[in-house]
C-alpha positions in Angstrom: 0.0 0.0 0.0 3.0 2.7 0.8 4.6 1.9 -2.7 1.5 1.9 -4.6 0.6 5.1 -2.7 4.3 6.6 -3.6 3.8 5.8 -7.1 0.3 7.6 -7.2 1.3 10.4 -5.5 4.7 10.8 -7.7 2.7 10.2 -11.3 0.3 12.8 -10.1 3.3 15.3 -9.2 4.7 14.4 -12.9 1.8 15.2 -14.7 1.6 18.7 -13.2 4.7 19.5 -13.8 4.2 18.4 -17.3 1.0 20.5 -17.6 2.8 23.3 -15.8 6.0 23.4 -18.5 3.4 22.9 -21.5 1.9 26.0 -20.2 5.3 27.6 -21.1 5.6 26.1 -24.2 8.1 23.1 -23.3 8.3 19.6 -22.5 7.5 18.3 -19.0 9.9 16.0 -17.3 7.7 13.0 -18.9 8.1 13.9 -22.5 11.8 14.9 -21.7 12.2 11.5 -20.6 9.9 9.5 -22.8 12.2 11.2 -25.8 15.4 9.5 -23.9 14.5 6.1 -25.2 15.4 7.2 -28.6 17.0 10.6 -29.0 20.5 11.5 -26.9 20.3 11.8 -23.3 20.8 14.6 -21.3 23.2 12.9 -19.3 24.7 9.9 -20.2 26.2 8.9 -17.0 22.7 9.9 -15.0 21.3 7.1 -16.8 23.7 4.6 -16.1 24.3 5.1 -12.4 20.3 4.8 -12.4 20.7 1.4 -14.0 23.4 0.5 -11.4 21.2 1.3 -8.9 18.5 -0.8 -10.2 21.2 -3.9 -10.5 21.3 -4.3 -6.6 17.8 -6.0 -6.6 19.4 -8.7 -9.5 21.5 -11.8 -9.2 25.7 -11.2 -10.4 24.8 -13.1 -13.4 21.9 -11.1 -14.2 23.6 -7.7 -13.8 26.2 -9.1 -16.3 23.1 -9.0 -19.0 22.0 -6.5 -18.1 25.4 -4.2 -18.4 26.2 -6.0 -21.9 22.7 -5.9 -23.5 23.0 -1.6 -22.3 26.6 -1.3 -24.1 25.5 -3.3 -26.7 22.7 -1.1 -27.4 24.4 2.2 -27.1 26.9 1.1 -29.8 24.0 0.5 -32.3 23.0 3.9 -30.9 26.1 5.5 -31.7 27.0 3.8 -34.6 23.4 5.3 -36.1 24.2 8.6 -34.9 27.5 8.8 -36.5 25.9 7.8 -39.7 23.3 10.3 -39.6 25.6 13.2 -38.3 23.1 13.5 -35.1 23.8 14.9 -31.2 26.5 11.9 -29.7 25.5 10.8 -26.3 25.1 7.3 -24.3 22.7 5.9 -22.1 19.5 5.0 -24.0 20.9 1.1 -23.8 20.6 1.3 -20.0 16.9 3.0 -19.9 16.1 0.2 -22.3 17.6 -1.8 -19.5 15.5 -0.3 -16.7 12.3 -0.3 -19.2 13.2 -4.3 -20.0 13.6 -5.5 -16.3 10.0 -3.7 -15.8 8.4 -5.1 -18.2 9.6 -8.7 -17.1 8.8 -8.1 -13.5 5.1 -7.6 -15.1 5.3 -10.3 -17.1 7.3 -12.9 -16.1 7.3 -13.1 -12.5 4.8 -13.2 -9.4 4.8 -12.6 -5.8 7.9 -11.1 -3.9 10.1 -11.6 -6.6 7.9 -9.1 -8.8 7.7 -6.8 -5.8 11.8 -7.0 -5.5 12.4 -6.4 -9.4 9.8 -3.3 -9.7 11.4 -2.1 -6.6 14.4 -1.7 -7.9 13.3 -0.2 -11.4 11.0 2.2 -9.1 14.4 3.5 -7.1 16.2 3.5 -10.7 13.3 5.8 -12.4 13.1 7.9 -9.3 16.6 9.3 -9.9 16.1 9.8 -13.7 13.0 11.3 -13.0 14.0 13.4 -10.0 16.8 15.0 -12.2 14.0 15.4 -15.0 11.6 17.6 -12.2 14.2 19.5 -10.9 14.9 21.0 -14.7 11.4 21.6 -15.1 10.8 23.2 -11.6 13.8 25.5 -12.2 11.6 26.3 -15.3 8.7 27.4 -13.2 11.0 29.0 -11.2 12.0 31.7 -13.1 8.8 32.3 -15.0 6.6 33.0 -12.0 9.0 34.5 -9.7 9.7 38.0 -11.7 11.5 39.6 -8.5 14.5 38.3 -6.4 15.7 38.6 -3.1 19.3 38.7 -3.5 20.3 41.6 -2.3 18.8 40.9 1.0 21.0 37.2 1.1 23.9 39.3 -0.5 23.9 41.7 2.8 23.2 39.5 5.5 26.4 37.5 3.4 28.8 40.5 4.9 28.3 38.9 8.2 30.4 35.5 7.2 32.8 37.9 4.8 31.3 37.4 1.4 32.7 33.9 1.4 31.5 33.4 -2.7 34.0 36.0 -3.8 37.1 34.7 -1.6 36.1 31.3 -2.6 35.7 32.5 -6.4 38.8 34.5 -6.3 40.6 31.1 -4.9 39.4 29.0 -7.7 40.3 31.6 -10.6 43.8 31.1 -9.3 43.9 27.6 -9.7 43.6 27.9 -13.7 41.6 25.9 -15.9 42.6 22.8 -13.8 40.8 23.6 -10.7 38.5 24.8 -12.5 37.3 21.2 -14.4 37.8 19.2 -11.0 35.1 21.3 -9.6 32.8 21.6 -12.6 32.6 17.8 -13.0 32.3 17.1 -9.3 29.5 19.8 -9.2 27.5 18.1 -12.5 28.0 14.5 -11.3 26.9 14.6 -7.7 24.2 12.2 -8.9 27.0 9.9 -9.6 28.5 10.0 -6.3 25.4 9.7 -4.6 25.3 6.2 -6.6 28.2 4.8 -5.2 27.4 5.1 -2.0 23.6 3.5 -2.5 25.7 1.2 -4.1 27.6 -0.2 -1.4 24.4 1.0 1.4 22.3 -1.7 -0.9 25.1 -4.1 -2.1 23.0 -7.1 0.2 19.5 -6.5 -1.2 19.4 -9.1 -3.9 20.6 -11.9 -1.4 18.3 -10.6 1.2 15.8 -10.1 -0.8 14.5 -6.8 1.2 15.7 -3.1 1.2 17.1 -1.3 4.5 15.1 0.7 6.2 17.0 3.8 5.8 19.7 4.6 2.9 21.0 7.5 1.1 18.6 7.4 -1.6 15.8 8.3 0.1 17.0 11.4 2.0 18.4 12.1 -1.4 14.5 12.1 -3.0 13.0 13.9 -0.2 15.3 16.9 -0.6 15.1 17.3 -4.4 11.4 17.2 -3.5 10.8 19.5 -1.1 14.0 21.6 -1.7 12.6 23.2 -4.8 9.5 24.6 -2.9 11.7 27.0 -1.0 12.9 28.5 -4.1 9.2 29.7 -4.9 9.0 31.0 -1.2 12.4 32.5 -1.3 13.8 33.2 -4.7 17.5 33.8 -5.2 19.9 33.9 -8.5 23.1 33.7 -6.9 26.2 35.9 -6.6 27.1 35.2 -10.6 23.9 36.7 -12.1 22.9 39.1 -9.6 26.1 40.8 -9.0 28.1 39.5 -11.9 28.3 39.7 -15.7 26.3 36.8 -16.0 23.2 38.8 -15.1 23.5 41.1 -18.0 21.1 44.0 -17.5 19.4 42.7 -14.5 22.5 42.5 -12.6 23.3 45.1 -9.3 26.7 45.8 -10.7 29.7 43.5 -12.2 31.2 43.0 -9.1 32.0 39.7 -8.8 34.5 37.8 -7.7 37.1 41.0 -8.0 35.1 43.8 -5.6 33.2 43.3 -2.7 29.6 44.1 -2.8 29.5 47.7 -1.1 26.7 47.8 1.9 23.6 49.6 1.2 20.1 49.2 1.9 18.5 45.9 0.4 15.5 45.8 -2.0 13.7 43.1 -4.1 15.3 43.3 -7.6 13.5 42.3 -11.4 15.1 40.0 -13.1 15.1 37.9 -16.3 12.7 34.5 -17.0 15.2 32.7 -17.9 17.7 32.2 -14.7 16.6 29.7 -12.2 15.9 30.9 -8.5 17.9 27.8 -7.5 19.5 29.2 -4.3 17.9 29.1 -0.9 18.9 26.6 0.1 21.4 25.5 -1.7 20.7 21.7 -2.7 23.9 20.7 -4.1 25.2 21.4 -0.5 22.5 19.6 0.9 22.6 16.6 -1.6 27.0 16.6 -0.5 26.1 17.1 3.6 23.8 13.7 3.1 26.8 11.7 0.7 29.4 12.9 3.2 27.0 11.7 6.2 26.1 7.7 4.7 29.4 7.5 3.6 30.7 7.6 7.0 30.0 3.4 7.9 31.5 2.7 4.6 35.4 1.5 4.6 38.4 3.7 4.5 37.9 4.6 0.6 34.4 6.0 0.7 34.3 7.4 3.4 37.5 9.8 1.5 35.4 10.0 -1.5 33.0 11.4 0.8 34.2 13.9 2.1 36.6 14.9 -1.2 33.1 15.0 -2.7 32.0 17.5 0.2 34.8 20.0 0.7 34.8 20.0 -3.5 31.5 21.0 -3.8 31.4 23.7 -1.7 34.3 25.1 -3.3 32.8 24.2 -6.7 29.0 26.3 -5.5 30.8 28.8 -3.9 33.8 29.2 -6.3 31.7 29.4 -9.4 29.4 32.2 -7.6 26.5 29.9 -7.9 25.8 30.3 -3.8 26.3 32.9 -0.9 27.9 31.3 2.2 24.4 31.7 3.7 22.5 29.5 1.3 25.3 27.0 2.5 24.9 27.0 6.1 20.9 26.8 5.1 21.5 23.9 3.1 23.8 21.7 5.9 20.7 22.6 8.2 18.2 21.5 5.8 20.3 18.0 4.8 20.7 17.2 8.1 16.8 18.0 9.3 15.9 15.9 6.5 17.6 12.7 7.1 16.9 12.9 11.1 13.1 12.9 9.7 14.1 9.9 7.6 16.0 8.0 10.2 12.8 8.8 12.5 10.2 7.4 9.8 12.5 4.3 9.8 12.6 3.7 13.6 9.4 5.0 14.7 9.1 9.0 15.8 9.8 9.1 19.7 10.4 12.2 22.1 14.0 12.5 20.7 13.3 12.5 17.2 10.5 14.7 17.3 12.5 17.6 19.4 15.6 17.1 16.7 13.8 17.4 13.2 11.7 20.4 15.2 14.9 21.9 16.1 16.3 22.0 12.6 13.3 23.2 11.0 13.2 26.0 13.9 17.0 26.7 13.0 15.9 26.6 9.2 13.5 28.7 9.2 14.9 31.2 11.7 17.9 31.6 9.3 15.8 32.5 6.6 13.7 35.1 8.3 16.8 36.8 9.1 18.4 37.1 6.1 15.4 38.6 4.5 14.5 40.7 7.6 17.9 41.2 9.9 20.0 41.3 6.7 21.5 44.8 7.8 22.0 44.2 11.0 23.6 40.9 10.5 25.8 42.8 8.2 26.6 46.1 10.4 27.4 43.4 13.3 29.5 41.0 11.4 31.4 39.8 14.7 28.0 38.7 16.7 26.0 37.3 13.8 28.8 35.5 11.8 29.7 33.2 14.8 26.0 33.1 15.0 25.4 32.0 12.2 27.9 29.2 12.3 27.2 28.4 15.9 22.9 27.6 14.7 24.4 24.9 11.7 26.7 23.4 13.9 24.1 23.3 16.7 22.0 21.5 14.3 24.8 19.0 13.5 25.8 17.8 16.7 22.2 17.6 17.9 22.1 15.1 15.3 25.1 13.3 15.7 24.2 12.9 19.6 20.6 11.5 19.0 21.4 9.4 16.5 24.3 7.9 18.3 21.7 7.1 20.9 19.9 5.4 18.3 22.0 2.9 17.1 21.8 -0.7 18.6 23.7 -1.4 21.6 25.7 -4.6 21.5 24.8 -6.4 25.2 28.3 -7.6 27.0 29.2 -10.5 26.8 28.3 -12.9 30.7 31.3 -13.3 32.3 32.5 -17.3 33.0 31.1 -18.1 36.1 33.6 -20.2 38.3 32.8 -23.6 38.9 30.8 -24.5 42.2 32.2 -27.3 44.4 30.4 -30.2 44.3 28.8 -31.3 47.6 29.9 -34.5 49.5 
């Protein structure tokens, strides 16, 4: 009943979003991925790590089909599309994959081992499709939100020291090097997400159940709700509203080489075509959440983890897509979420309830001051920086104490008892 009620809500939420976008004259996220299974993917590597992620539920034989019948039909794919001078891109051969493994769960098998395989096709399609939503709610975005509030983030921002252009200075320096690393680490956070579901889920086909709680669903749950907050609180980021990027509609070209000079805050206009993607920041969010299930993984991921964490801040910061604010809102919000997740898993007690109401409190306090204590926060840099910092990491060990309260205790061991003398 919860999975059939998932999949009922979710195709309802798809199809207004596809109504939504045909309202603007584009494709939805369902006929942008319904044109996937023949025309070049967005994002080759997307699709594949969604396929990966659908393998857990299959035996090691069967993911060795699987992976060959996908290459083998990308190569008839490409070999096509090279004929025909088309757009070169892989990936179609694993959402045939995905598709094919559905449509034999319907077919050819019954009871639990149906429910296992469209399972795992279900968490595979929820990343495509998630990745679909998000482009068309950053659509909606910027066509209903004609006014922006980033000069009210941008000032409150004074208080941590404008961290964007330090950050974005920093990364200019580094040459086009730097520059790449970041980029790709940014655009394939999907990917890293992946690996560690991967190895979170590596025991579900011989189990023949999912874990309660894995990364994949704190993922979902923040790509679904995060997007709602950039309707309440729209923001363009540092690039576009006080950078060349923005054109017309920018403030000023300011940055990353001159510090945004302090003045009173108002809403700004600004195009229809630049998402309000901001507040929070979800690429943070998404990173806080690898970083956080990578941490019972072995020596490797748990690196990769936090590599992929300290480069994506510098990659949302560096590239002036974020103000330090959005990512301090965005830790809060990642770790909020997965306490609620954990909680749904375990059962909501007295602790969990007074952790995921103490994030949101923190949440949503940092938000009503940067859009209403934004000057002072920036005239009193000294108080309401540590302030600032001091609420997110609050947040953070709140969670780390509770949940380390959660976990099963091992019982000790009885100790040998000596032997008693017999009685003569």
């Amino acid at each position: 009943m919860l999975w059939t009620a998932v999949v009922v809500v979710g195709l309802g939420f798809l199809v207004a979003l596809e109504i939504a976008a045909r309202h603007y004259g584009l494709p939805g996220p369902i006929a942008n991925q319904a044109r996937e299974v023949i025309f070049a993917p967005k994002s080759g590597p997307l699709l594949y790590a969604s396929m990966a992620l659908m393998m857990v539920v299959l035996t090691w034989r069967q993911r060795f089909i699987a992976a060959g019948v996908a290459v083998g039909v990308d190569v008839v794919f490409f070999l096509v599309r090279w004929a025909v001078d088309a757009k070169m891109m892989f990936g179609n051969g694993a959402l045939w994959v995905i598709i094919g493994v559905a449509v034999i769960a319907l077919v050819r098998r019954t009871g639990a081992e149906r429910v296992l395989l469209l399972k795992g096709v279900g968490l595979g399609l929820l990343l495509v499709a998630g990745r679909k939503t998000g482009d068309t709610w950053l659509l909606i975005t910027s066509k209903t939100r004609p006014e922006v509030l980033d000069q009210y983030v941008g000032t409150a921002d004074h208080a941590l020291g404008n961290p964007s252009w330090v950050v974005g200075r920093m990364v200019e320096a580094t040459g086009p090097v730097g520059e790449h690393v970041l980029d790709y680490v940014y655009i394939q956070l999907a990917v890293a997400a992946v690996v560690v579901a991967l190895y979170q889920l590596r025991n579900v086909a011989t189990e023949r159940r999912f874990p309660g709680h894995h990364l994949v669903r704190t993922f979902l749950v923040i790509g679904l709700l995060g997007p709602a907050f950039y309707m309440i609180y729209p923001v363009v980021g540092p690039i576009f509203a006080y950078g060349a990027d923005g054109g017309q509609f920018a403030t000023a070209d300011l940055w990353p080489d001159v510090m945004p000079p302090l003045s009173t805050p108002q809403h700004m206009g600004f195009n229809e075509i630049t998402p309000r993607n901001c507040m929070p920041s979800l690429h943070t969010a998404w990173a806080t959440t690898i970083f956080i299930h990578s941490r019972k993984g072995p020596r490797l991921l748990r690196f990769a983890g936090t590599f992929w964490l300290i480069a994506t801040l510098g990659a949302t910061l560096g590239f002036g897509y974020h103000y330090g604010a959005d990512i301090i809102a965005g830790v809060v919000f990642a770790f909020t979420i997965d306490a609620a997740m954990r909680a749904l898993d375990r059962g909501w007690d007295r602790s969990a309830v007074q952790l995921v109401a103490y994030g949101a409190t923190v949440f949503t306090l940092l938000l009503l001051s940067y859009r209403y204590l934004s000057m002072p926060m920036a005239k009193n840099p000294y108080v309401f920086g540590p302030l600032m910092v001091l609420a997110m990491v609050s947040v953070i060990y709140g969670y780390m104490r509770t949940t380390r309260l959660w976990e099963p205790k091992l019982a000790p061991a009885a100790k040998p008892t000596e032997a008693q003398p017999e009685m003569v």
